[in-house]
C-alpha positions as CSV (number, residue, x, y, z in Angstrom):
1,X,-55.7,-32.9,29.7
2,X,-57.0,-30.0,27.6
3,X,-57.3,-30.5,24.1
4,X,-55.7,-28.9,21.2
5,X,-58.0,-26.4,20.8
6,X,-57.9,-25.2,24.3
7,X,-54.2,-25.0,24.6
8,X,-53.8,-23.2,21.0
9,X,-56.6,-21.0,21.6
10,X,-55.1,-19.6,24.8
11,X,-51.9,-19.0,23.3
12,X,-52.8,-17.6,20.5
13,X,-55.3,-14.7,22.4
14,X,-52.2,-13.1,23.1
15,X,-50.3,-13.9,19.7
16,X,-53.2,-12.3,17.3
17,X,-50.4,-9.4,16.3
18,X,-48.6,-10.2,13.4
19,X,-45.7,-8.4,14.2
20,X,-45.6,-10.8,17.2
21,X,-45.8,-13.9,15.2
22,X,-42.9,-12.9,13.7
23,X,-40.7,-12.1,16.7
24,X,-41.9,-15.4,18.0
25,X,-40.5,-17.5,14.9
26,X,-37.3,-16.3,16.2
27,X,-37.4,-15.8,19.8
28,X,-39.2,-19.5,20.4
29,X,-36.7,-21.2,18.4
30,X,-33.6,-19.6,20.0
31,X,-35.2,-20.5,23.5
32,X,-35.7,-24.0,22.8
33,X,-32.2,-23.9,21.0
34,X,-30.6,-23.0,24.3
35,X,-32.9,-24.8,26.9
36,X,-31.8,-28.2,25.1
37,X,-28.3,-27.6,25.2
38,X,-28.6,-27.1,28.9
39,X,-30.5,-29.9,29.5
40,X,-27.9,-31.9,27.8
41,X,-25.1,-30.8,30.0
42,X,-27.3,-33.3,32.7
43,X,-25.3,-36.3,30.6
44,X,-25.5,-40.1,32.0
45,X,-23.6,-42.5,30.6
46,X,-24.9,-45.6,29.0
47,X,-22.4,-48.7,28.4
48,X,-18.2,-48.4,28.6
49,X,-18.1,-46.0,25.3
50,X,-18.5,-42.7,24.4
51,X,-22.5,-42.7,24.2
52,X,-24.4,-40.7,27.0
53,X,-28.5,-40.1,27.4
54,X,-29.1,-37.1,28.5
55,X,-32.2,-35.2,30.4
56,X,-32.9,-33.4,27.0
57,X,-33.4,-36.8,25.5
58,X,-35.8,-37.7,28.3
59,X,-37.6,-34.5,28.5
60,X,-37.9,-33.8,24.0
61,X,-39.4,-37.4,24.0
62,X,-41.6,-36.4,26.9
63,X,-42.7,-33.7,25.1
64,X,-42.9,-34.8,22.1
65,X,-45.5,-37.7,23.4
66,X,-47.8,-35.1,24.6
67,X,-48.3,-33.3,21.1
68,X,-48.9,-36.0,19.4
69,X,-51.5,-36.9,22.3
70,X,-52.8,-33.6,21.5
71,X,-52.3,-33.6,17.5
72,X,-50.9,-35.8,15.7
73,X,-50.4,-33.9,12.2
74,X,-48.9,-30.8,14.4
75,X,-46.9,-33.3,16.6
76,X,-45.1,-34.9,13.5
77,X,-44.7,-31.4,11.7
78,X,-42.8,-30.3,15.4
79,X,-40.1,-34.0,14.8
80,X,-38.5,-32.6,11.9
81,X,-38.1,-29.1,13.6
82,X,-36.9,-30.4,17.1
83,X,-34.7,-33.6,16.3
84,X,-32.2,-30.7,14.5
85,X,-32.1,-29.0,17.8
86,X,-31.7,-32.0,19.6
87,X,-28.7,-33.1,17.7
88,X,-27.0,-29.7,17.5
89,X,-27.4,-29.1,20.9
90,X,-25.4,-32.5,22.0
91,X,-22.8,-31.6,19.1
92,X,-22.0,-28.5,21.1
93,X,-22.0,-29.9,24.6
94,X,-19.7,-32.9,22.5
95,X,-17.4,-31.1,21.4
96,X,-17.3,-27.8,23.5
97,X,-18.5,-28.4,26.7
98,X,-17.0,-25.5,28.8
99,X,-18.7,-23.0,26.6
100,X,-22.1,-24.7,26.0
101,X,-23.7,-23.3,29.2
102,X,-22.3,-19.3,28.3
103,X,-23.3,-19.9,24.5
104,X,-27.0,-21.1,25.8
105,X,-27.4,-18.5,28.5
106,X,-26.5,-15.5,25.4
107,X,-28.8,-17.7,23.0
108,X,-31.7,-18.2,25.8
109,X,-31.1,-14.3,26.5
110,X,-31.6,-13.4,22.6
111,X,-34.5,-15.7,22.2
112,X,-36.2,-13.6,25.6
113,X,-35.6,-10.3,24.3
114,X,-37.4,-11.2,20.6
115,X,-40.7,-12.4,22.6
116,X,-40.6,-9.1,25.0
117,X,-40.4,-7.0,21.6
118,X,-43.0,-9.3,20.1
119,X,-45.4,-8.8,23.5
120,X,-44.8,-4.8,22.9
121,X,-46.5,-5.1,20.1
122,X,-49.2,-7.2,21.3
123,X,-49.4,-5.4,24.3
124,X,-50.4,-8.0,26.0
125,X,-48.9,-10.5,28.3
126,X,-46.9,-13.7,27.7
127,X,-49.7,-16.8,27.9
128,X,-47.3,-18.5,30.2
129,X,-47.6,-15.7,33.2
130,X,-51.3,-17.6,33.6
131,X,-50.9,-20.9,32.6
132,X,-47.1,-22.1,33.0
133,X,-48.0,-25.1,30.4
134,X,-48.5,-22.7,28.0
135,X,-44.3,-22.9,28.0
136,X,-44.8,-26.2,26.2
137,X,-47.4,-25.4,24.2
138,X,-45.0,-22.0,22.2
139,X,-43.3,-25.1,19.8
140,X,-46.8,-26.4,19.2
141,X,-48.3,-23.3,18.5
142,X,-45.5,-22.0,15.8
143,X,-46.1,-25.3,14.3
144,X,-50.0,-24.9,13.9
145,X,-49.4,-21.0,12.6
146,X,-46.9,-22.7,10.3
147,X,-49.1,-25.0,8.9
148,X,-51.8,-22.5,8.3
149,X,-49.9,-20.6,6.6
150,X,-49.0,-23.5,4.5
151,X,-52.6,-23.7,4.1
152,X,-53.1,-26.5,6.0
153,X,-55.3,-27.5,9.0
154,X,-57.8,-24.7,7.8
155,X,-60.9,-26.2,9.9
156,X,-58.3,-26.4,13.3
157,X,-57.6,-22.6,12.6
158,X,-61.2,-21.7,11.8
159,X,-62.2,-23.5,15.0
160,X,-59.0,-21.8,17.0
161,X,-59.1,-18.0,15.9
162,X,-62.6,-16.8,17.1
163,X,-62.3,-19.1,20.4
164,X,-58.9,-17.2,20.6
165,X,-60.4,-13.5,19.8
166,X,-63.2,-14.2,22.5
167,X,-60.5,-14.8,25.1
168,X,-58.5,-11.8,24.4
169,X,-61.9,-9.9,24.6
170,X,-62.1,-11.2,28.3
171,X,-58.8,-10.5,28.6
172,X,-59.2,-7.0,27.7
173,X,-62.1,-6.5,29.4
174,X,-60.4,-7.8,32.7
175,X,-57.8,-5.4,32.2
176,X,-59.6,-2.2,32.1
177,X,-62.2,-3.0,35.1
178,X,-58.4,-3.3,37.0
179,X,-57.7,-0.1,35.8
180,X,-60.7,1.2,36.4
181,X,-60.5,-0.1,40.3
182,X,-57.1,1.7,40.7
């Protein structure tokens, strides 16, 4: 398993642009927002009453597990930003099932559009095209950049942002001999 620092440092190569960061602390949320509530329309009932688990249940706890394997200050900063999710998301399948998956779909739509504005300005890629756990690792991320500003975890951010910068120089560099080739 890569560690924190790997995983943060990847995604943030192609999240240096502040304008990006910003997009991001919209678009993330809305996509997480929306992927929950469809995970939630996968429902299985649990005794004779009104209770169901569902696959976002399964699959938040899943993830959850994993940050804190990675970081456990980060990890317990995400609970109180994804247990809202997770409980809003079940309220609308709970109550308005027949439009949860069109509401979700617009929301997951929205929440695309923000991090395709955000990558114009970055002008640079998405960290998932390369690494598709770098999907998992968005949350995480916004909750590192979150604390930093806060001005917290100072020696993870001084360890992350050159290891990042590096990258996105190899990155660069990688794009321009392509270029060059054509």
């Amino acid at each position: 398993m890569k560690s924190d620092v790997e995983q943060l440092s990847t995604y943030k190569s192609v999240h240096l642009n502040k304008n990006n960061l910003k997009t991001h602390f919209v678009g993330i949320p809305f996509i997480i927002w929306a992927v929950i509530v469809l995970m939630s329309l996968l429902r299985f009932p649990l005794g004779g009453g009104d209770f169901h688990i569902t696959f976002a249940m399964f699959f938040v706890l899943g993830v959850l597990v994993y940050y804190f394997l990675l970081n456990t200050r980060l990890a317990l900063g995400t609970v109180p930003f994804i247990l809202p999710i997770l409980v809003t998301a079940e309220l609308l399948v709970r109550n308005n099932e027949n439009s949860a998956l069109i509401i979700a779909l617009g929301v997951f739509t929205v929440g695309w559009v923000f991090q395709f504005i955000g990558h114009g300005y970055e002008k640079a890629k998405p960290a998932f095209v390369d690494d598709i756990n770098q999907l998992l690792i968005g949350p995480f991320f916004l909750m590192a950049e979150l604390f930093f500003i806060l001005g917290k975890e100072k020696a993870l951010e001084e360890e992350i942002t050159p290891i990042a910068i590096e990258k996105r120089k190899l990155f660069e560099a990688k794009k321009r001999e392509s270029l060059q080739a054509n």
